[in-house]
mmCIF file as gemmi writes it, N, C-alpha and C atoms, coordinates in Angstrom:
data_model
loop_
_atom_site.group_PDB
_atom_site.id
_atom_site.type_symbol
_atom_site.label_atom_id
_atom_site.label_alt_id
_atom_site.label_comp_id
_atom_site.label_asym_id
_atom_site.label_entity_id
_atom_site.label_seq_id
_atom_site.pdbx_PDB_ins_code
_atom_site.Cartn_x
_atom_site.Cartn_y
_atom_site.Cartn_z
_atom_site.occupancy
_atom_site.B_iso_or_equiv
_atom_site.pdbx_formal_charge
_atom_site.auth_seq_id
_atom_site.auth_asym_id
_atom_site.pdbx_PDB_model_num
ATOM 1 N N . UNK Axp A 1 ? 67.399 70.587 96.522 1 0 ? 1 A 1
ATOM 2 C CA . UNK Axp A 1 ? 66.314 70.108 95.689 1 0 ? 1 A 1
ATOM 3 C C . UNK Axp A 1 ? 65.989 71.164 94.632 1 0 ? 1 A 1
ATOM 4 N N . UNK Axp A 2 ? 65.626 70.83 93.539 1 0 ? 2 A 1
ATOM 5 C CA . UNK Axp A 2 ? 65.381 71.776 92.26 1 0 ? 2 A 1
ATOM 6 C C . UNK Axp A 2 ? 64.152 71.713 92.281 1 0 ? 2 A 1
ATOM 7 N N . UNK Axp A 3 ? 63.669 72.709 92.148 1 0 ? 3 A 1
ATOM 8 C CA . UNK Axp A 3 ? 62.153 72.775 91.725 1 0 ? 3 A 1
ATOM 9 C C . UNK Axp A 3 ? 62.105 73.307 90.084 1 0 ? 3 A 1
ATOM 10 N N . UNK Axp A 4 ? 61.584 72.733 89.183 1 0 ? 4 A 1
ATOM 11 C CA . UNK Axp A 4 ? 60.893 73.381 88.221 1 0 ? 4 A 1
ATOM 12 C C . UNK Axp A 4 ? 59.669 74.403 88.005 1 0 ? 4 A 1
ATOM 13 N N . UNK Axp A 5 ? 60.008 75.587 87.391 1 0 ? 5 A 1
ATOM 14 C CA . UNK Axp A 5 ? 59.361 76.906 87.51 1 0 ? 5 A 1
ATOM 15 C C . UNK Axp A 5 ? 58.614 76.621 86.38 1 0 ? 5 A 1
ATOM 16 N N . UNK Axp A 6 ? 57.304 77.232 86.356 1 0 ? 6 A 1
ATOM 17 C CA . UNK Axp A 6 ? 56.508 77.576 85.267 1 0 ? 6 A 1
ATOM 18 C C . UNK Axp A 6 ? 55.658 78.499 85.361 1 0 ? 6 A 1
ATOM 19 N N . UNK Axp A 7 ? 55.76 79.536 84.373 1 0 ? 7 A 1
ATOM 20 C CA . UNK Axp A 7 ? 55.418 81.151 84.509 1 0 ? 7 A 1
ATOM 21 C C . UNK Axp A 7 ? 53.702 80.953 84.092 1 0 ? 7 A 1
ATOM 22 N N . UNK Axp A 8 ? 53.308 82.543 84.714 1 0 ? 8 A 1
ATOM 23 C CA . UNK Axp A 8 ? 52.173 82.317 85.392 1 0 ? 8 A 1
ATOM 24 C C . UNK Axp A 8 ? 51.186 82.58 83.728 1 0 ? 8 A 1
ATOM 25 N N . UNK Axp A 9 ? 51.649 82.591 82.641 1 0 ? 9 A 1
ATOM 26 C CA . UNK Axp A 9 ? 50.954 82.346 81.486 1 0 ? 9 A 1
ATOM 27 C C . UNK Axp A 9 ? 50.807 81.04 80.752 1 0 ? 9 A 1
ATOM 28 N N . UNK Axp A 10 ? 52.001 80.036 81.173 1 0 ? 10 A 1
ATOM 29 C CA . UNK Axp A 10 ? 51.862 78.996 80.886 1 0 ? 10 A 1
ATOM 30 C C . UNK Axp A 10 ? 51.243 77.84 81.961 1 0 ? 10 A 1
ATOM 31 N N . UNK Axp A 11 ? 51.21 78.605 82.916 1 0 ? 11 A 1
ATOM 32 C CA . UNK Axp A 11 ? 49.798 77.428 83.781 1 0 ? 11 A 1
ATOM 33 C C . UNK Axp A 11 ? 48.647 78.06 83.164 1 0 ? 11 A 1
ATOM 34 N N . UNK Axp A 12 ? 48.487 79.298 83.177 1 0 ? 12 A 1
ATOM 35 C CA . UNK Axp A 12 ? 46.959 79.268 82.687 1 0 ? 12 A 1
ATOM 36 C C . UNK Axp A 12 ? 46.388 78.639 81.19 1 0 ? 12 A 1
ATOM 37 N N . UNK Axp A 13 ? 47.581 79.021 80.52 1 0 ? 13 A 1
ATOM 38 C CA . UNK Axp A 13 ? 47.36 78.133 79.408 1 0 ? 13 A 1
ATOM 39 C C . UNK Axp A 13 ? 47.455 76.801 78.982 1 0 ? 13 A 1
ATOM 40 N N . UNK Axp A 14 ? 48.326 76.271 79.644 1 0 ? 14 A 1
ATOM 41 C CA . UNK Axp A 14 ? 48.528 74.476 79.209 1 0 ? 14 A 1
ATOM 42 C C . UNK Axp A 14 ? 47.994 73.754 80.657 1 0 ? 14 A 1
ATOM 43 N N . UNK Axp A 15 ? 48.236 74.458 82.017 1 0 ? 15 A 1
ATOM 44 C CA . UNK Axp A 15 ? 47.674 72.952 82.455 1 0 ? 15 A 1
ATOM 45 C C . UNK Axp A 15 ? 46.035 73.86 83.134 1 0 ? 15 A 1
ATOM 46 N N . UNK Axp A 16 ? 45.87 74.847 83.189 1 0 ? 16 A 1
ATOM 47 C CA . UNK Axp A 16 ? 44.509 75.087 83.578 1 0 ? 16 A 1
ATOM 48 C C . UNK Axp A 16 ? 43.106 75.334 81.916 1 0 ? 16 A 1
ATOM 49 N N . UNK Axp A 17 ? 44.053 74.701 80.67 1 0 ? 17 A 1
ATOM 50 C CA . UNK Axp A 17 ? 43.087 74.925 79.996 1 0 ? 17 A 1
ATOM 51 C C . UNK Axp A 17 ? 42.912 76.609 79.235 1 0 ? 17 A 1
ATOM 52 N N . UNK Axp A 18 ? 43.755 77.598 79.351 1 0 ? 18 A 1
ATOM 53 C CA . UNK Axp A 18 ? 43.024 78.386 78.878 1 0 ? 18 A 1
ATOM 54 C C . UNK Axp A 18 ? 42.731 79.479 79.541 1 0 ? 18 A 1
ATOM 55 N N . UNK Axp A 19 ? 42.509 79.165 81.149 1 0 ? 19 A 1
ATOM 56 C CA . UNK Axp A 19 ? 42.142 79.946 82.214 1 0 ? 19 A 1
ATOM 57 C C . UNK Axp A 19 ? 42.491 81.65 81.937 1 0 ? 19 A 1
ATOM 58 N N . UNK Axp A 20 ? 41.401 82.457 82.533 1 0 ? 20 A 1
ATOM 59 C CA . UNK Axp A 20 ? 42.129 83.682 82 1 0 ? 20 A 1
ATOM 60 C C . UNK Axp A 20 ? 42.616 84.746 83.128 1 0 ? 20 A 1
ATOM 61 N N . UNK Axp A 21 ? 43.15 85.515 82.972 1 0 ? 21 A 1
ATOM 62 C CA . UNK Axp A 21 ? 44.355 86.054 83.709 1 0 ? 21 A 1
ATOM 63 C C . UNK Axp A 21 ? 43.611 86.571 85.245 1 0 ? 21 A 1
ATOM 64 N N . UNK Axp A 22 ? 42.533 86.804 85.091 1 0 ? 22 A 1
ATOM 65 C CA . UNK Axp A 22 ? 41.377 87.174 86.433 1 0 ? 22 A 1
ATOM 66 C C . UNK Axp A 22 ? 40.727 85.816 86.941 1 0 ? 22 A 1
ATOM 67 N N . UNK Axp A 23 ? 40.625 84.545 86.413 1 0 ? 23 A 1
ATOM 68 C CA . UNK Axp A 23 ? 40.619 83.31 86.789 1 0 ? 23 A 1
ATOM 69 C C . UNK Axp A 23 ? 41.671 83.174 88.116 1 0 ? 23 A 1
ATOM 70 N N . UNK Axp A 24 ? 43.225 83.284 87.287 1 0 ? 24 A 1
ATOM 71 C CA . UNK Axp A 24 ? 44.216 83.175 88.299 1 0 ? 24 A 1
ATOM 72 C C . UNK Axp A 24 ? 43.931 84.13 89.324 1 0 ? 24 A 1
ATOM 73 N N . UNK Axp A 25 ? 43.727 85.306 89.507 1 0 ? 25 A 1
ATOM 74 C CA . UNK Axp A 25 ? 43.772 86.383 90.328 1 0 ? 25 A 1
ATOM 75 C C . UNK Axp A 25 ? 42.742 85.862 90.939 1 0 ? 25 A 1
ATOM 76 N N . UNK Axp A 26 ? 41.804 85.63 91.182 1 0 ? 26 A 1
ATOM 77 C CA . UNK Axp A 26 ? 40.897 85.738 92.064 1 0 ? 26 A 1
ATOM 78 C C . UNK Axp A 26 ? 41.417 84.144 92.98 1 0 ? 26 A 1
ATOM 79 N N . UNK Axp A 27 ? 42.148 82.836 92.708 1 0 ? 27 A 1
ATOM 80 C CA . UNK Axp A 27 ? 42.719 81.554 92.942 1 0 ? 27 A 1
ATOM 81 C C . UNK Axp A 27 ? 43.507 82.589 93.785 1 0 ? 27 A 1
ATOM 82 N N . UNK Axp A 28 ? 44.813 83.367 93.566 1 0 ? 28 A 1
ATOM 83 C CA . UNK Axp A 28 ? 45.545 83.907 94.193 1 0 ? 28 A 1
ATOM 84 C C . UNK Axp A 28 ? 44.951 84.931 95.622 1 0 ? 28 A 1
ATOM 85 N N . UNK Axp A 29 ? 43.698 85.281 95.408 1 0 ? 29 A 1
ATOM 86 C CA . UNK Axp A 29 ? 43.272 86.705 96.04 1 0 ? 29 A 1
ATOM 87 C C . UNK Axp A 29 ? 42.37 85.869 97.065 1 0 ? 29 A 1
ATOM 88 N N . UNK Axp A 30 ? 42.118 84.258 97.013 1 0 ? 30 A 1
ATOM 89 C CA . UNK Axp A 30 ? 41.177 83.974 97.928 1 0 ? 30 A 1
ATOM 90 C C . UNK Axp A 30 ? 41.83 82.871 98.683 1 0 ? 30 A 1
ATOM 91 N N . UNK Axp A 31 ? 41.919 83.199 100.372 1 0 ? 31 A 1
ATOM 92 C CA . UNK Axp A 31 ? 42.892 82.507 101.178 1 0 ? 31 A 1
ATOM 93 C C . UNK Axp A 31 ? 41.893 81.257 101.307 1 0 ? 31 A 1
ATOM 94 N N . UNK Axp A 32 ? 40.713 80.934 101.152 1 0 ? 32 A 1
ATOM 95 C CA . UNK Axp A 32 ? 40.307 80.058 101.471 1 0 ? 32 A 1
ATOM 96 C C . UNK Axp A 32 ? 40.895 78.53 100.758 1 0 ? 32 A 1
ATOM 97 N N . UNK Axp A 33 ? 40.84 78.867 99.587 1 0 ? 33 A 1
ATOM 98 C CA . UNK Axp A 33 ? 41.605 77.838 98.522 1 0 ? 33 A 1
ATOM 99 C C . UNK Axp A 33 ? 43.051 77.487 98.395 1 0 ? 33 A 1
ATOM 100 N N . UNK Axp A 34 ? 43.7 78.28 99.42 1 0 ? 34 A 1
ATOM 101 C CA . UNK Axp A 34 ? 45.284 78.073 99.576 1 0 ? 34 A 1
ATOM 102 C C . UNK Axp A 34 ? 45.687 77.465 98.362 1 0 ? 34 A 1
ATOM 103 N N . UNK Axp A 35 ? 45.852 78.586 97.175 1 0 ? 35 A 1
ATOM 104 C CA . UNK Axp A 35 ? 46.471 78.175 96.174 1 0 ? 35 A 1
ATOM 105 C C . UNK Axp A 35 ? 47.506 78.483 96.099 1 0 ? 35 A 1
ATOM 106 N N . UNK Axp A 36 ? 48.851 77.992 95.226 1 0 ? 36 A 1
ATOM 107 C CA . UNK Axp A 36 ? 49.846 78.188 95.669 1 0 ? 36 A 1
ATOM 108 C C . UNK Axp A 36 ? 50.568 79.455 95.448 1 0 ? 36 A 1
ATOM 109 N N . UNK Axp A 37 ? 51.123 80.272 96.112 1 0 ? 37 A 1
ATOM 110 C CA . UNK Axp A 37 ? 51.754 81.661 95.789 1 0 ? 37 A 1
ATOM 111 C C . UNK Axp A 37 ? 52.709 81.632 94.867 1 0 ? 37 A 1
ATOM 112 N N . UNK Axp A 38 ? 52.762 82.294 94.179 1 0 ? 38 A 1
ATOM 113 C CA . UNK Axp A 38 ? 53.779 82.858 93.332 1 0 ? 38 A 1
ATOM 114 C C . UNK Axp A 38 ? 55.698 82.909 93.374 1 0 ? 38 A 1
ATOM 115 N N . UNK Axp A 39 ? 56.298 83.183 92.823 1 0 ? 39 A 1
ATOM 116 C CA . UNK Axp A 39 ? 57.406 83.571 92.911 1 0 ? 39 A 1
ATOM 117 C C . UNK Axp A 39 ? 57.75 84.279 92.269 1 0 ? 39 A 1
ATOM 118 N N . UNK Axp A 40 ? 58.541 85.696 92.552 1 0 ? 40 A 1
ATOM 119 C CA . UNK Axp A 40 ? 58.403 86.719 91.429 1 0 ? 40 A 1
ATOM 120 C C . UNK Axp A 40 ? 59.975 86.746 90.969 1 0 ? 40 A 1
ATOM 121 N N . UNK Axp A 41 ? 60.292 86.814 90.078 1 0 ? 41 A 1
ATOM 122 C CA . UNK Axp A 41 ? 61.698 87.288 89.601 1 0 ? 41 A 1
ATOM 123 C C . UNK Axp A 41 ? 61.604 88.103 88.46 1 0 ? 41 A 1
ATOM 124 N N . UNK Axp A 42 ? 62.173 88.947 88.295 1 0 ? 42 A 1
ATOM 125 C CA . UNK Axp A 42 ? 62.139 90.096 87.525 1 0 ? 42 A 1
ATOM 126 C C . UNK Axp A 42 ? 60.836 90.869 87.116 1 0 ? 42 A 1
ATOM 127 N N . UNK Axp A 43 ? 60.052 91.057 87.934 1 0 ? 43 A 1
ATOM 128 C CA . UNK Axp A 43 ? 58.295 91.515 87.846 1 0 ? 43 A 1
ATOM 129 C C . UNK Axp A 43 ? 57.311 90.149 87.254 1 0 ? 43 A 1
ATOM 130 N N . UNK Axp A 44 ? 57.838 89.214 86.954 1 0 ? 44 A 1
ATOM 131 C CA . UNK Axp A 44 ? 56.988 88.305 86.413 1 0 ? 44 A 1
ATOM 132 C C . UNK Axp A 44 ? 56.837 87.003 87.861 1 0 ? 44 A 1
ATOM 133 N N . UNK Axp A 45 ? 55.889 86.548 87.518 1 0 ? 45 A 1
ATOM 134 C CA . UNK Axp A 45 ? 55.065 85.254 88.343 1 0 ? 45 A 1
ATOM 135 C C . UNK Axp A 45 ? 55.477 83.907 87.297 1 0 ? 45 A 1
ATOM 136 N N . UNK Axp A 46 ? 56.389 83.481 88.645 1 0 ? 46 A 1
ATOM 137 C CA . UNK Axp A 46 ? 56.208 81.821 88.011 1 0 ? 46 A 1
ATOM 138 C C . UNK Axp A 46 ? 55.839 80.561 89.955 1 0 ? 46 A 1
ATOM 139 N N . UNK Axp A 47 ? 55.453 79.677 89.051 1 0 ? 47 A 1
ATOM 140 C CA . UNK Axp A 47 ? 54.964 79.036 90.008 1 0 ? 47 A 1
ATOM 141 C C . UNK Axp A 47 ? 56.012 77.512 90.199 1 0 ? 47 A 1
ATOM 142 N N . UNK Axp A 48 ? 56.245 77.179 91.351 1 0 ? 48 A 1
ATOM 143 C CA . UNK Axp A 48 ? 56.694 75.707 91.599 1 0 ? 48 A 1
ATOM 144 C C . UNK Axp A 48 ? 55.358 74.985 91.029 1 0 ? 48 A 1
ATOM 145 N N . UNK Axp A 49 ? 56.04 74.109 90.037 1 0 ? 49 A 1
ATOM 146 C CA . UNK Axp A 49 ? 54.933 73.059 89.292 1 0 ? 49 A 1
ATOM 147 C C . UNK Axp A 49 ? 54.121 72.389 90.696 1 0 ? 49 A 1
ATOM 148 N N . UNK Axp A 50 ? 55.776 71.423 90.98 1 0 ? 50 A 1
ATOM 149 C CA . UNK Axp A 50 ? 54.786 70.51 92.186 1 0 ? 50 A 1
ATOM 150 C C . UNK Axp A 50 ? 53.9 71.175 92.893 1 0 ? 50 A 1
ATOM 151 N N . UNK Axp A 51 ? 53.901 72.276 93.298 1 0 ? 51 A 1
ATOM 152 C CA . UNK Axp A 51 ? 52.933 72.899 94.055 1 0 ? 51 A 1
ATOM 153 C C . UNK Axp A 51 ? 51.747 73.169 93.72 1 0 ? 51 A 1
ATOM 154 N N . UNK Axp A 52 ? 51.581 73.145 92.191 1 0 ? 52 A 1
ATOM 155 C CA . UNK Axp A 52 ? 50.64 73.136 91.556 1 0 ? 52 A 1
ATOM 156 C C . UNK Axp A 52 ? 49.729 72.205 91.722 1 0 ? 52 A 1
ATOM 157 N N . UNK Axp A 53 ? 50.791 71.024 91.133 1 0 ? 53 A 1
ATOM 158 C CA . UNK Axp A 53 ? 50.326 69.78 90.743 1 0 ? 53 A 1
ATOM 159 C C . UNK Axp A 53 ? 49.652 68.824 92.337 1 0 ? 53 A 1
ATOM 160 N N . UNK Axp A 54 ? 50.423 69.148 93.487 1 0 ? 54 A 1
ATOM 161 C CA . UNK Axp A 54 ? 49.539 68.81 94.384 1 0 ? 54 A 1
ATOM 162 C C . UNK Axp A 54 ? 48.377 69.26 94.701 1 0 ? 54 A 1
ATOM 163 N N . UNK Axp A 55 ? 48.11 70.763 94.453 1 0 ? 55 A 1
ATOM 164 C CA . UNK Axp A 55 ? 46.932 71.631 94.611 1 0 ? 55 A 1
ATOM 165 C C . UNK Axp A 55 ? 45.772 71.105 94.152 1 0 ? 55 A 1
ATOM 166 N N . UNK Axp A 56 ? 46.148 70.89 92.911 1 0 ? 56 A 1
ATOM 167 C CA . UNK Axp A 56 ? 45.383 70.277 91.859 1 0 ? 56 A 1
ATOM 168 C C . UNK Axp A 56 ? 44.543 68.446 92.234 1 0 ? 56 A 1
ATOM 169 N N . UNK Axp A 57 ? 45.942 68.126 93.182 1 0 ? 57 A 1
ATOM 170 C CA . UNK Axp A 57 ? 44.935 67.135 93.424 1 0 ? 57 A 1
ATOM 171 C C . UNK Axp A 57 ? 44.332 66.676 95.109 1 0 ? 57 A 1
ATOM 172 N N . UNK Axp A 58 ? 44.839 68.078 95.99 1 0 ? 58 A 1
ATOM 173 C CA . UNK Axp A 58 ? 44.15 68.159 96.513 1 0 ? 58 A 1
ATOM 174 C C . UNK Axp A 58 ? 42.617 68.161 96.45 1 0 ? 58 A 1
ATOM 175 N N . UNK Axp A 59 ? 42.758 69.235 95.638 1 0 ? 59 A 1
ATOM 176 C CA . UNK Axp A 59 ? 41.144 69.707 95.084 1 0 ? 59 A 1
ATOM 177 C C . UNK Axp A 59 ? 40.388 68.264 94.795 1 0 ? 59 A 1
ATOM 178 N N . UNK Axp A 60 ? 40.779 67.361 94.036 1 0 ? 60 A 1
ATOM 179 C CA . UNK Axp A 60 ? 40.274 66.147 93.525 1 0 ? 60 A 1
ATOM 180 C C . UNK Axp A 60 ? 39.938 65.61 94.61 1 0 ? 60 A 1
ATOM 181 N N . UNK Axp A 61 ? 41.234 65.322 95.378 1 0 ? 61 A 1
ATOM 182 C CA . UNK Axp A 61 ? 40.63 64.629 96.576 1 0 ? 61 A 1
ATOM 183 C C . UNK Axp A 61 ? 39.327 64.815 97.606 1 0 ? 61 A 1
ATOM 184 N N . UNK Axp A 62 ? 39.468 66.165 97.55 1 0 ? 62 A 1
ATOM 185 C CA . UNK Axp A 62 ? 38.361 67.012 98.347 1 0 ? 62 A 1
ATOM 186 C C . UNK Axp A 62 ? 36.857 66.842 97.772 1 0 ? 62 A 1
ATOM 187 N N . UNK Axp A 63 ? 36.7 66.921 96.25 1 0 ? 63 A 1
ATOM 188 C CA . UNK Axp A 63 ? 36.083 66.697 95.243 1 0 ? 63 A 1
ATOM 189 C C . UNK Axp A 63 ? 35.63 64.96 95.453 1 0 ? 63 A 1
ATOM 190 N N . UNK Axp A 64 ? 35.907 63.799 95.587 1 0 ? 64 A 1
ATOM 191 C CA . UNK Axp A 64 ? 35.986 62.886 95.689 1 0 ? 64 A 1
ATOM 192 C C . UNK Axp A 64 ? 35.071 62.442 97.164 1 0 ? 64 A 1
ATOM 193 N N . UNK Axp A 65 ? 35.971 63.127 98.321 1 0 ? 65 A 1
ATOM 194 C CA . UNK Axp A 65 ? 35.302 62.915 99.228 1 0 ? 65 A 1
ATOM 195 C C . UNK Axp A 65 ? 34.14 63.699 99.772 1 0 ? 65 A 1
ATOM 196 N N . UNK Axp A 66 ? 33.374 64.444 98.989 1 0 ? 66 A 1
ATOM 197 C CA . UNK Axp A 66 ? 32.622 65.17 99.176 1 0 ? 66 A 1
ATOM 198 C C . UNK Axp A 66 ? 31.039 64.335 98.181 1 0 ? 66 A 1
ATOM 199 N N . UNK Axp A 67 ? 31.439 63.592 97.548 1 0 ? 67 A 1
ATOM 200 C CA . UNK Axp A 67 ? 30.401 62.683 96.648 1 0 ? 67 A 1
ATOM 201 C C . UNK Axp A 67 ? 29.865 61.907 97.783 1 0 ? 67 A 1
């Protein structure tokens, strides 16, 4: 299975909006939110999208059932 990678400047910028680089760090630094870890190749952070993209709607869901 292939996963598509996307480095850890272009989630903060295109699908979190902007988010800024201590936004991510603190998502990464807090186990409660099981966000998704990283993958490092050559000192840089990229992320499995899908992993994202479910995260993302975990949260919704959680968000949803909490109304």
């Amino acid at each position: 299975m292939q996963h598509k990678l996307i480095s850890a400047t272009r989630l903060r910028n295109e699908v979190f909006d902007g988010a800024s680089d201590m936004w991510l760090w603190r998502k990464l630094n807090d186990p409660t939110l099981e966000f998704p870890q990283p993958i490092r190749i050559a000192g840089r952070r990229y992320f499995r999208e899908a992993e994202i993209f479910d995260w993302i709607e975990k949260q919704a869901d959680e968000a949803r059932g909490a109304m």
